[in-house]
N, C-alpha and C positions, 0 to 999 in steps of 0.2 A: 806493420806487417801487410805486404799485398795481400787485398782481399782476391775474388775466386772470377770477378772480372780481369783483372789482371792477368790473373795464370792462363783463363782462358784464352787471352790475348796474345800473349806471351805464345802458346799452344800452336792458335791459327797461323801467325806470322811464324813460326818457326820450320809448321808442318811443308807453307807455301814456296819459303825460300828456301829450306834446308835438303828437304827431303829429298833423297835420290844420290845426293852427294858424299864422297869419300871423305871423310876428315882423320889429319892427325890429330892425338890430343897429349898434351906432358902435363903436370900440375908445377908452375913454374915455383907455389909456396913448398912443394915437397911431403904435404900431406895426404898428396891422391895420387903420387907417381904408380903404384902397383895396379891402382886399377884405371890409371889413365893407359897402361901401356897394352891392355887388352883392348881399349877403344881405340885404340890408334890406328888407323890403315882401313876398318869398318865405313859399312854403307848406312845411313840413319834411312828408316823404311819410314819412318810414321814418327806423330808426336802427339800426345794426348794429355787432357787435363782433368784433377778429377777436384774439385772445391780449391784448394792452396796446394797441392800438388801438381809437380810436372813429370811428365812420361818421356823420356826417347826413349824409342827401340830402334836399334842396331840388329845387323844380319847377325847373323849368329843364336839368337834368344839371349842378344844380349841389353839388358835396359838401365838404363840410367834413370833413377829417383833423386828428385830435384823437389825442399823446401826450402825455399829462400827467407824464413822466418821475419824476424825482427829487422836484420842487418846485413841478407843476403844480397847481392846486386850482378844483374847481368849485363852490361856491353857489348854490343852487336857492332860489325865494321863490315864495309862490302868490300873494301882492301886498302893496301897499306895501313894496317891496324900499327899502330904504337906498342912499344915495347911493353909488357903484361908491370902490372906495379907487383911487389914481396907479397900481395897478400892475396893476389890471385889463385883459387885454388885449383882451375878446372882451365886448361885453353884448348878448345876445339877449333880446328884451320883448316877452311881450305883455299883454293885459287880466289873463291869467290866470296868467300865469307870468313868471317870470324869471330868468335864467341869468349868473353872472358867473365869464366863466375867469380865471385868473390864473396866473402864470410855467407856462406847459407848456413842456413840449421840443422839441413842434412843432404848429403850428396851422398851417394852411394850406388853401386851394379847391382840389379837383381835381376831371378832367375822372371822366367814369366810368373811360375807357380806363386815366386814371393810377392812379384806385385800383384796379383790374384789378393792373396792371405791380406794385404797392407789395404788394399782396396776394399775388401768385406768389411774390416772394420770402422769405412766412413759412411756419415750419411749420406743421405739421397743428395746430387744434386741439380739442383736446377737447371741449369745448363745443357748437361746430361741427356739427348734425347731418349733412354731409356731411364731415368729417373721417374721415381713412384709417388706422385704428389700423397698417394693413400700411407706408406710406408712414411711419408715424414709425418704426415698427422700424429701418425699412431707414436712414431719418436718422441713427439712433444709431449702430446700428452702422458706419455709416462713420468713426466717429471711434476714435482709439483711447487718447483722452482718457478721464480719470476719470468713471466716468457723473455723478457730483453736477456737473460741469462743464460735460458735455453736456448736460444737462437745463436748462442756464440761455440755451443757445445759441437765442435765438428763431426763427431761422430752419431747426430740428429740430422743435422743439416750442415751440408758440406759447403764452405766456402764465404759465408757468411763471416764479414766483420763486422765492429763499430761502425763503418759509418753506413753499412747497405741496412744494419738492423735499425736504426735509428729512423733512416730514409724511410726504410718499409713500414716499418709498424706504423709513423706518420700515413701514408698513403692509405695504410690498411684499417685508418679509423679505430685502433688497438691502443689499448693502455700498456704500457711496455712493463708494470706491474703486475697485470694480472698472472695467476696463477696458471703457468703451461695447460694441468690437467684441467683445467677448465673453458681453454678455446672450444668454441663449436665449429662444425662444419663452416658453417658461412664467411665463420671468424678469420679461416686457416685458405678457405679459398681465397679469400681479399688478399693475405697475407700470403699466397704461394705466387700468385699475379704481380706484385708488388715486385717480388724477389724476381721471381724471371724477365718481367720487364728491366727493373732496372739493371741486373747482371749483362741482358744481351744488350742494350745499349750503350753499359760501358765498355763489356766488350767488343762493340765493334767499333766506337767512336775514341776509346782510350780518355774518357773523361766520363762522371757521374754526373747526371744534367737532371736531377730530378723536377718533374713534370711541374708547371707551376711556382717552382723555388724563384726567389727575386733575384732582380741582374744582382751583380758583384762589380766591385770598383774594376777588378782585372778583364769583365767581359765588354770587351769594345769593338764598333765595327769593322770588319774585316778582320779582326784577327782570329785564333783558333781560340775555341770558345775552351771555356775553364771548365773545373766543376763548380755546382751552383749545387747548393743545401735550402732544403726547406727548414728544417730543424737542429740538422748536425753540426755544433761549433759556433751556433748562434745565440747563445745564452744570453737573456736581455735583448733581444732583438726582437720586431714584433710575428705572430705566427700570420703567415700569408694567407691562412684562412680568415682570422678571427684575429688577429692583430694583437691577441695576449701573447704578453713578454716569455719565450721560450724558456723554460728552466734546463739547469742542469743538476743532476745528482751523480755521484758515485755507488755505483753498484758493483759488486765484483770487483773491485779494482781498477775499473774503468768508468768513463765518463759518458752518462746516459742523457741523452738532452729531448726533451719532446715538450708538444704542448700541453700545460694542465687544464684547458680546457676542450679541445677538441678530444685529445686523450684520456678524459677525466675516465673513472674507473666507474661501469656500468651503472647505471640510478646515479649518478653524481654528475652526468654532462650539464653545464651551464647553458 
């Protein structure tokens, strides 16, 4: 699933080229014909992102809500786009551009008011230059779930996946065990730095370059650089601090990877 760099990314590049512009739109799968045919012939004003959400807004108050979950995917063409594939759900065209969504988690029009209401119930996010580093503390710490746990809960902190939580808690000198309700301040500033650094760098670079993580077979000169993990998807690999072999655990359902001893859990650092 795109984490909340991506969307953001997705956001910037959409707002820069799109904006201004009339587009038709049909839904070539036949699932979104009724509310493609109200976007159709509209002006797109603006485009925003808020964690793994995406915003247009169209003249009218009218807005398109955009989760590309698991299996969503968008295609962009600045012309002569290719005929849309059967599972295209969303095609917005114009002279200049072209846009084709396919399997999101949720596409749908809302009113302003509804993206308002859909919007209150996420967390703070980072990104976000009105974002409340105070309001996400106080999120976490209401849980008294594992922080790598809480930090996946979108509606604490918005935009966050597996590999930024991983990333950050590494950076943030955090045992991804510890008890949410039990971050201190200093804990949660390291770990709000963490987040914001590396969301705006991969938003603007379109890659996760964490600070310090070791080259990769794929990062060669001259070419566009990869992502690069300090901890994430390195299980058995050594930690670029401390050269202890990265673990992975399953938690939640997902695959948590950090170092046990840079990470070790407070009174327990080697």
């Amino acid at each position: 699933m795109p984490e909340g760099n991506i969307i953001h990314r997705l956001a910037r590049v959409h707002h820069r080229w799109l904006a201004g512009r009339q587009f038709t739109a049909d839904s070539p799968q036949g699932r979104f014909s009724q509310d493609a045919r109200r976007l159709s012939g509209r002006t797109l004003l603006a485009v925003e992102a808020h964690g793994k959400h995406l915003f247009h807004h169209f003249e009218g108050g009218v807005h398109l809500h955009l989760h590309l979950g698991l299996f969503g995917n968008i295609r962009h063409f600045r012309a002569g786009a290719p005929p849309p594939s059967a599972a295209c759900r969303l095609r917005l065209a114009s002279p200049h551009a072209t846009l084709y969504l396919s399997g999101p988690q949720s596409c749908e029009l809302l009113s302003p008011e509804a993206e308002r209401t859909l919007r209150a119930r996420l967390g703070e996010d980072p990104l976000r230059p009105e974002a409340s580093p105070a309001r996400a503390f106080e999120a976490l710490r209401r849980s008294r779930a594992p922080l790598a746990t809480v930090l996946l809960d979108q509606e604490r902190i918005s935009g966050v996946g597996n590999i930024l939580r991983a990333e950050a808690l590494f950076l943030a000198h955090l045992p991804p065990q510890l008890p949410a309700s039990e971050l201190r301040p200093e804990d949660f500033e390291r770990l709000w730095a963490a987040l914001r650094l590396l969301l705006e760098d991969a938003a603007r670079d379109g890659r996760i370059v964490t600070p310090h993580a070791p080259p990769t077979a794929l990062t060669l000169p001259g070419k566009r650089r990869e992502d690069r993990f300090t901890v994430y998807d390195r299980e058995g690999q050594p930690c670029p601090r401390c050269a202890t072999p990265i673990v992975r655990l399953a938690l939640s359902g997902r695959g948590l990877f950090f170092c046990p001893s840079c990470q070790a859990p407070r009174g327990k650092k080697r």
